[in-house]
C-alpha positions as CSV (number, residue, x, y, z in Angstrom):
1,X,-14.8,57.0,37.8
2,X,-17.7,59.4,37.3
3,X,-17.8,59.3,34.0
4,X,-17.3,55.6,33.2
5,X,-20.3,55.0,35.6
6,X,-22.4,57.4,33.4
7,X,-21.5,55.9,30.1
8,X,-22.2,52.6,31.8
9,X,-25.3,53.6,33.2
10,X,-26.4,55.3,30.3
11,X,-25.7,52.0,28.1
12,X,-27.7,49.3,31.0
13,X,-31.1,51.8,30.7
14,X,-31.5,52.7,26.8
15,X,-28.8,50.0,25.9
16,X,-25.5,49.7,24.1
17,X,-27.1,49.6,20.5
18,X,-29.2,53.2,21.4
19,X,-26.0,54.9,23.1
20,X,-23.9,54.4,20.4
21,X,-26.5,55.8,18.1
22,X,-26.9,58.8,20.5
23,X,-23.5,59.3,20.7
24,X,-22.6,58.8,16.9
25,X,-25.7,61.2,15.5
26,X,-24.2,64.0,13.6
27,X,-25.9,66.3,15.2
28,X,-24.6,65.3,18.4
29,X,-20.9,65.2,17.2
30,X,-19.6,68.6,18.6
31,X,-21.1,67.5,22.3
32,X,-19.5,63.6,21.6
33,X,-16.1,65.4,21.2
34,X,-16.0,67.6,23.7
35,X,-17.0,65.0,26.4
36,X,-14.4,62.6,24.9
37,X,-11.6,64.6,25.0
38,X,-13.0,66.5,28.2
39,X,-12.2,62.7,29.5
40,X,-8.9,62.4,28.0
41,X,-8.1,65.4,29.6
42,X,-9.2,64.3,32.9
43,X,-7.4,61.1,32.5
44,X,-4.2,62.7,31.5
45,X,-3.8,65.3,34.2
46,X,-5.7,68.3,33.2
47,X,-8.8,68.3,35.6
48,X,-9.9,71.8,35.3
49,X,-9.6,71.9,31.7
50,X,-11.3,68.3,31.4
51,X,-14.3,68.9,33.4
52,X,-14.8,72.2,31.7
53,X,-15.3,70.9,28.6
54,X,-17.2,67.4,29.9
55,X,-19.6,70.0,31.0
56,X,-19.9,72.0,27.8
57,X,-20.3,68.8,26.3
58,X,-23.3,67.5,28.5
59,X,-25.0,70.4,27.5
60,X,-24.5,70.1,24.1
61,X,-25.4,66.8,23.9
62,X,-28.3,67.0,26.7
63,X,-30.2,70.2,26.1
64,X,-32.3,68.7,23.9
65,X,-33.9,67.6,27.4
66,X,-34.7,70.2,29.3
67,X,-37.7,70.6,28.1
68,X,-38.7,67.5,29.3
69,X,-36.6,67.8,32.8
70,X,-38.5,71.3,33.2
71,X,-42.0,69.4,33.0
72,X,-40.9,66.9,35.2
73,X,-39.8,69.5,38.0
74,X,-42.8,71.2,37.7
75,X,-45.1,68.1,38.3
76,X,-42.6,66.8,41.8
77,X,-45.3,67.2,44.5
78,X,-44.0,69.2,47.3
79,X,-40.6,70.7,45.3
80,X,-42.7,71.3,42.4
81,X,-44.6,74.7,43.6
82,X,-41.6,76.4,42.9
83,X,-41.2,75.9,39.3
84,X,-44.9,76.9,38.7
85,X,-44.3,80.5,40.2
86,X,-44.6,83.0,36.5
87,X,-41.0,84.2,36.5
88,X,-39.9,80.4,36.9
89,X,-42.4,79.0,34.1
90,X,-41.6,82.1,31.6
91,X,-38.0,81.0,32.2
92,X,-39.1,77.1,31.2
93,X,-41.1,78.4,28.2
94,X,-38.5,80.5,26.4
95,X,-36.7,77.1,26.0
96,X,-39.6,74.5,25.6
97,X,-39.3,73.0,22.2
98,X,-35.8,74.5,21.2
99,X,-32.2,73.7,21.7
100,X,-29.9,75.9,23.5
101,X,-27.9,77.5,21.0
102,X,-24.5,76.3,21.4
């Protein structure tokens, strides 16, 4: 259920046109499989297995965002504090502007 309310949610706020795109971009292919047949897994019976590789594939097909999701956590107001400490930040930088290698 989880995952069919992601895809959907996914499609209704970049829409269909841009998730297909994002899904079909060759450099996303080894993430789009994973997920896929992380979900077929599910589906069929093998949880464990499934959501293992689901979650290999988010990453894969995600990490090009934590760059972006690092910025954001540093800027939330009262949370924020936190990520700004030096070992935190360092942590943040080593990945800024690269994808984790995979």
């Amino acid at each position: 259920m989880g995952n069919v309310l992601f895809l959907s949610g996914l499609s209704l706020t970049i829409g269909l046109k841009s998730t297909m795109q994002f899904f079909m971009k060759r450099q996303n292919f080894k993430g789009t499989i994973s997920f896929g047949s992380g979900f077929f897994f599910v589906v069929v019976g093998w949880p464990i297995f499934g959501m293992i590789l689901e979650s290999y594939g988010f990453i894969v097909l995600f990490s090009g965002f934590w760059p972006t999701l690092a910025v954001f956590l540093q800027k939330i107001p009262i949370f924020g504090w936190v990520f700004q400490q030096p070992y935190v930040r360092s942590l943040f930088d080593c990945y800024r502007g690269r994808r984790v290698p995979v």
